[in-house]
C-alpha positions as CSV (number, residue, x, y, z in Angstrom):
1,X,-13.8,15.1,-4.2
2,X,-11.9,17.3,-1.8
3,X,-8.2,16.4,-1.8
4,X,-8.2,17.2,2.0
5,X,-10.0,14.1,2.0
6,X,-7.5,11.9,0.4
7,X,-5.6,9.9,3.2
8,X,-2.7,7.4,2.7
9,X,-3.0,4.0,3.6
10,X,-0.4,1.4,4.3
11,X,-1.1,-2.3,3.7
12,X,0.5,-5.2,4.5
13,X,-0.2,-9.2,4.0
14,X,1.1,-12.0,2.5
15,X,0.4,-13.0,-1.6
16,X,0.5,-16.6,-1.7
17,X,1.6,-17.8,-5.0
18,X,3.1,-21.7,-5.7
19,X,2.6,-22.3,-2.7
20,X,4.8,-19.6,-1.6
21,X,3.6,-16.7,1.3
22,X,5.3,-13.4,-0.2
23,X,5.1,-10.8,2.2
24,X,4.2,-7.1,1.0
25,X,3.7,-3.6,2.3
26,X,1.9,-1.1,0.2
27,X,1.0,2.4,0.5
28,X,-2.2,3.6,-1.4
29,X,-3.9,7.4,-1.5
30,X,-7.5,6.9,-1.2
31,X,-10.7,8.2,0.6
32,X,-11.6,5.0,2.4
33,X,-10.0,2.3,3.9
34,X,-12.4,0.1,1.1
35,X,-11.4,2.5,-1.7
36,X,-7.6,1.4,-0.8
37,X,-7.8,-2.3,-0.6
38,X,-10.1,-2.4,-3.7
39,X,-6.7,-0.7,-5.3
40,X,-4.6,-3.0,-3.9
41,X,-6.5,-6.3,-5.2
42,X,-6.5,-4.3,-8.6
43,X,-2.6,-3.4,-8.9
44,X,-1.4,-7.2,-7.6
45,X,-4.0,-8.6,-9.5
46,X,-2.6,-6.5,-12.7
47,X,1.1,-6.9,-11.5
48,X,1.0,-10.4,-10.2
49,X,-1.4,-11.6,-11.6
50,X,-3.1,-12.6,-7.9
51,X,-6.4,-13.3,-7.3
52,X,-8.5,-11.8,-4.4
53,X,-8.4,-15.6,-2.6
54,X,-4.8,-15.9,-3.0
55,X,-4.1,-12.2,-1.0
56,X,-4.4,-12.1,2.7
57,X,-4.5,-8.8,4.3
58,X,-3.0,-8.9,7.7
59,X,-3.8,-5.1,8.8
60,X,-4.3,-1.9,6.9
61,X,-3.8,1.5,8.8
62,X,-4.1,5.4,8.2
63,X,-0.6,7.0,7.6
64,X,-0.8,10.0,9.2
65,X,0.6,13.1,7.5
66,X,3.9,13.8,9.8
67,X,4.9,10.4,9.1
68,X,4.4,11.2,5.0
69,X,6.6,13.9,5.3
70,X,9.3,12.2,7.1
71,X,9.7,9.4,4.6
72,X,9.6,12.0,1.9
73,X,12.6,13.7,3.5
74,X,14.2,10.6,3.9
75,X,13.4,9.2,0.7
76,X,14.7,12.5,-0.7
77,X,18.1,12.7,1.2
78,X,18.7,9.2,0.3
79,X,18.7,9.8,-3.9
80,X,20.8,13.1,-3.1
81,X,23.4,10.5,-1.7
82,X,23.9,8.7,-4.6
């Protein structure tokens, strides 16, 4: 596997447990858009103990690399702050 290859993919959707719809955003490195949402039923079902029924995926989508960078200088700027 190439690691040009290996994209970033942001998911969001709602986890409905008691009865409850938590909403979530994830972001997940993987290949394919398949690869990632396989991960994601794996961590909440690990996490949250979820099952694939009780996660509804409202819209997965490609982050592109510019965008990566920019929340990684953010997300840096932000810990030197405090």
């Amino acid at each position: 596997m190439n690691l040009s290859q290996v994209k970033v993919f942001q998911i969001k959707g709602d986890l409905r447990k008691g009865g409850e719809n938590l909403p979530f955003h994830k972001e997940i490195r993987a290949v394919k858009k398949e690869d990632a949402l396989q991960t994601l039923y794996a961590e909440m079902g690990s996490k949250h103990k979820a099952r694939r029924f009780e996660i509804k995926v409202r819209s997965i989508e490609e982050v592109s690399t510019e965008s990566q960078e920019q929340s990684l200088e953010q997300a840096s700027s932000e810990s030197e702050e405090s």
